[in-house]
Backbone as a chain_set.jsonl record, in Angstrom:
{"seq": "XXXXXXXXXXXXXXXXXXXXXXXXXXXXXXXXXXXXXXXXXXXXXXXXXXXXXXXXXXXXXXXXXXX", "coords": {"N": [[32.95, -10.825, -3.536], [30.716, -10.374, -0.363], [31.149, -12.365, 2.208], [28.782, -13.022, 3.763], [28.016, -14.034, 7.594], [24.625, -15.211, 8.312], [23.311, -16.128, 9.699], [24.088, -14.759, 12.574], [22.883, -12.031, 12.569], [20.823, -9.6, 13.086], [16.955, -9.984, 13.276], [15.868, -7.786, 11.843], [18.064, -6.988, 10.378], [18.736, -9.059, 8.481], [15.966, -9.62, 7.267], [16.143, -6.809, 6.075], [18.853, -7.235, 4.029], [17.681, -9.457, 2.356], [15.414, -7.771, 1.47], [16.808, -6.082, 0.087], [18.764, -7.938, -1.62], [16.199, -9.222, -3.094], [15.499, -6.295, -4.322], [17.508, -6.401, -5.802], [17.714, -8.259, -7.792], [15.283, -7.745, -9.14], [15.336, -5.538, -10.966], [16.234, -7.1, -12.776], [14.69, -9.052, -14.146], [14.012, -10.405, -16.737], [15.526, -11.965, -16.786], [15.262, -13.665, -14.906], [13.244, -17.0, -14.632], [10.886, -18.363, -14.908], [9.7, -21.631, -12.656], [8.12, -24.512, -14.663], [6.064, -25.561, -12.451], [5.223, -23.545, -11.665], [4.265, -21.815, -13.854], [2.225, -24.562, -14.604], [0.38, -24.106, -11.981], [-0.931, -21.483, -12.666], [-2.258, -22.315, -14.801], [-3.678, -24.043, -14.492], [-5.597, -23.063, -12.417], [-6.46, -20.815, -13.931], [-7.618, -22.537, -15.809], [-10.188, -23.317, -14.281], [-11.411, -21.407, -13.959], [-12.652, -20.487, -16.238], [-14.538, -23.545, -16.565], [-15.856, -22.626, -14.889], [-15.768, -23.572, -11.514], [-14.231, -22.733, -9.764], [-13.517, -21.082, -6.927], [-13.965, -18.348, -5.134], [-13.194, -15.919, -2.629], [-13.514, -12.768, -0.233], [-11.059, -10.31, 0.757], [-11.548, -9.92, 3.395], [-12.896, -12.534, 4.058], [-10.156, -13.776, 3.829], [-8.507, -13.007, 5.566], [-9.955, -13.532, 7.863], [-9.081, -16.376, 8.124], [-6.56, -16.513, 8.401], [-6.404, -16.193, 11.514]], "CA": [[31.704, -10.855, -2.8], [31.797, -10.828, 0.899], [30.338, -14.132, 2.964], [27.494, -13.15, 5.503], [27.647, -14.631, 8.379], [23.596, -14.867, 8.323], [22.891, -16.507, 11.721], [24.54, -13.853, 13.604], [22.353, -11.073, 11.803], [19.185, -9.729, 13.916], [16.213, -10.689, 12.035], [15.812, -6.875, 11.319], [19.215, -6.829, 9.371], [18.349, -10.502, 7.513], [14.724, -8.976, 6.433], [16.918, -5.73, 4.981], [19.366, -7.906, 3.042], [16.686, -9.866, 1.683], [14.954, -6.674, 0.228], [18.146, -5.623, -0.965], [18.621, -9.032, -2.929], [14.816, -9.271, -4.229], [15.219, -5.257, -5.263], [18.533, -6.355, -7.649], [16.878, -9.266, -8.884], [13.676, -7.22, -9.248], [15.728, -5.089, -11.854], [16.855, -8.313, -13.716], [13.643, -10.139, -14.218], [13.382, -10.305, -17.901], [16.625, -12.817, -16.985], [14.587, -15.168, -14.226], [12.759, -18.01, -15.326], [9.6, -19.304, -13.836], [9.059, -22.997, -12.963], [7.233, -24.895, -14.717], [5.414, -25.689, -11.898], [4.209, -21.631, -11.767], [3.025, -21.962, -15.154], [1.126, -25.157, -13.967], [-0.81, -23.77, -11.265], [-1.522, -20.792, -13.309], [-3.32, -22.913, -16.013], [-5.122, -24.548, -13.867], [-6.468, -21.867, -11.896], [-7.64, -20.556, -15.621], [-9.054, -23.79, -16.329], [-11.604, -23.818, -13.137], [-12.508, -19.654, -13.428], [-13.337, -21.13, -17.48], [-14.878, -24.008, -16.565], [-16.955, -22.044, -13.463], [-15.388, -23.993, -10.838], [-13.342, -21.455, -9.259], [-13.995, -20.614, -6.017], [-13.398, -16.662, -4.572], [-13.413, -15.496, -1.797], [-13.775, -11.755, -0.216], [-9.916, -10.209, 1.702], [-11.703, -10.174, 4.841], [-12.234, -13.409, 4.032], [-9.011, -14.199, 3.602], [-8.314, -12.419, 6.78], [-10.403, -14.214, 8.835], [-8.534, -17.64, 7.84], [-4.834, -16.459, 9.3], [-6.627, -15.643, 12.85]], "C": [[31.996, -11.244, -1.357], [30.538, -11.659, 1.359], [29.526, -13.311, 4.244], [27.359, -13.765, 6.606], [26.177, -14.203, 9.235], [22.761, -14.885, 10.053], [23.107, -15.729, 12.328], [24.227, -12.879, 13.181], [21.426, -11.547, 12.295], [18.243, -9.889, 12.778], [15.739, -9.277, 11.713], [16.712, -6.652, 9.956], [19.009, -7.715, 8.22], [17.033, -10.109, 6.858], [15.54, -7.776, 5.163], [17.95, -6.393, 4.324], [18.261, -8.493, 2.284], [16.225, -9.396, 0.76], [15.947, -6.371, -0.547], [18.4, -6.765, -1.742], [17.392, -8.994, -3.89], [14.968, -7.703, -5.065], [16.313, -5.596, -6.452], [18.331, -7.551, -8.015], [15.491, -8.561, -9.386], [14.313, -6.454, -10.835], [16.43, -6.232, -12.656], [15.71, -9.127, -14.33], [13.681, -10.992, -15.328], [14.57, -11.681, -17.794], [16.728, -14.092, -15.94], [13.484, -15.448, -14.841], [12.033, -18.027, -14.742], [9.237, -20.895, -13.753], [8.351, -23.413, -13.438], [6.271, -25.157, -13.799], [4.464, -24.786, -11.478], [3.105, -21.264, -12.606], [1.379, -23.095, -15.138], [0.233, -24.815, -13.414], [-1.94, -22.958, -11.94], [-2.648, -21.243, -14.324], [-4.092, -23.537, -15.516], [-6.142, -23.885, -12.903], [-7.397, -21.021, -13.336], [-8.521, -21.033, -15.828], [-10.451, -23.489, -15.37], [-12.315, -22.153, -13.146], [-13.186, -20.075, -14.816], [-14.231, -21.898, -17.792], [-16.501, -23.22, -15.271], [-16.751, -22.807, -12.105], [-14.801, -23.386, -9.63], [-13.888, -20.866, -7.906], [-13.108, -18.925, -5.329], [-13.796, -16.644, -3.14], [-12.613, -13.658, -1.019], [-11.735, -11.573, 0.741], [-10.09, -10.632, 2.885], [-12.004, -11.457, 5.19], [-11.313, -14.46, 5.025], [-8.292, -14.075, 5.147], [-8.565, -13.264, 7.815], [-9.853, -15.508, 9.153], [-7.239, -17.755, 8.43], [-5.44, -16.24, 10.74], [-6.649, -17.186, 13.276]], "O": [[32.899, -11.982, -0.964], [29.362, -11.616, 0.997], [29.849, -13.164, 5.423], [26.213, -14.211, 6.669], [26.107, -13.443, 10.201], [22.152, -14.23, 10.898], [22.167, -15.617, 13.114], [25.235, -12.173, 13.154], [20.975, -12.691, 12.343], [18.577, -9.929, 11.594], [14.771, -9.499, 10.986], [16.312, -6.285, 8.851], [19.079, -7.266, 7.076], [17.057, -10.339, 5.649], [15.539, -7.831, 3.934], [17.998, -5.584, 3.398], [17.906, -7.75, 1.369], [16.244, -9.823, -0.394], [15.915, -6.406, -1.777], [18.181, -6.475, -2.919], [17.45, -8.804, -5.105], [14.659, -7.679, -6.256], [16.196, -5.268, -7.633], [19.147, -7.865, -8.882], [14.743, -9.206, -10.12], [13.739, -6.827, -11.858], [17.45, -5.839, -13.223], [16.074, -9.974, -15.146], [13.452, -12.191, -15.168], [14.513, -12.462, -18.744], [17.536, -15.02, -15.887], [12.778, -14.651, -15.459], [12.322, -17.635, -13.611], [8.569, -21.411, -14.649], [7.286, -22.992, -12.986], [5.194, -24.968, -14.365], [3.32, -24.984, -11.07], [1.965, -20.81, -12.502], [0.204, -22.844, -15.406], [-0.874, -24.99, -13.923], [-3.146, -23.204, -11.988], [-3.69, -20.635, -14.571], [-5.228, -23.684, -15.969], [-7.313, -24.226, -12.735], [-8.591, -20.792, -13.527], [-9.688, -20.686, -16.007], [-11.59, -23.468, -15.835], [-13.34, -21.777, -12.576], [-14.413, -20.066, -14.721], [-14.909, -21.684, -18.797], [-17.7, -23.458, -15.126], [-17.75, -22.669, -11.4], [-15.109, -23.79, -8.508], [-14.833, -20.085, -8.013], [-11.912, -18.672, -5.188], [-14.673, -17.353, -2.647], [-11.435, -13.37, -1.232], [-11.226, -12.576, 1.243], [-9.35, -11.393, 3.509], [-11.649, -11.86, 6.298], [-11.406, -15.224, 5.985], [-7.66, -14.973, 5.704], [-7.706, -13.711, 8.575], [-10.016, -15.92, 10.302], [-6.794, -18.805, 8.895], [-4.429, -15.997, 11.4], [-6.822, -17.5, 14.454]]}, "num_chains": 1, "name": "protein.A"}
């Protein structure tokens, strides 16, 4: 395996490695784990749409919140 020297890689090149790692882990999945802590959130986001708690909101939204 050859060593990256990452720092000195434009942040064009460091984005395209990246994808290229997540796509050959993407074909492995069934062989990553998820934190417990994933599963956590998840159940509790269940709990509060179950309970009626749960708050939504619309993309644009969502949108409006990164500006």
């Amino acid at each position: 395996m050859m060593n990256l020297d990452i720092a000195k890689m434009t942040v064009p090149e460091r984005i395209q490695a990246m994808e290229q790692l997540w796509d050959s882990l993407s074909l492995q999945e069934h062989e990553i784990e998820s934190p417990q802590w994933h599963w956590d959130v998840l159940d509790e986001r269940v709990r509060k749409i179950e309970n009626g708690t749960a708050e939504f909101i619309s993309l644009d939204e969502l949108a409006s919140l990164k500006k």
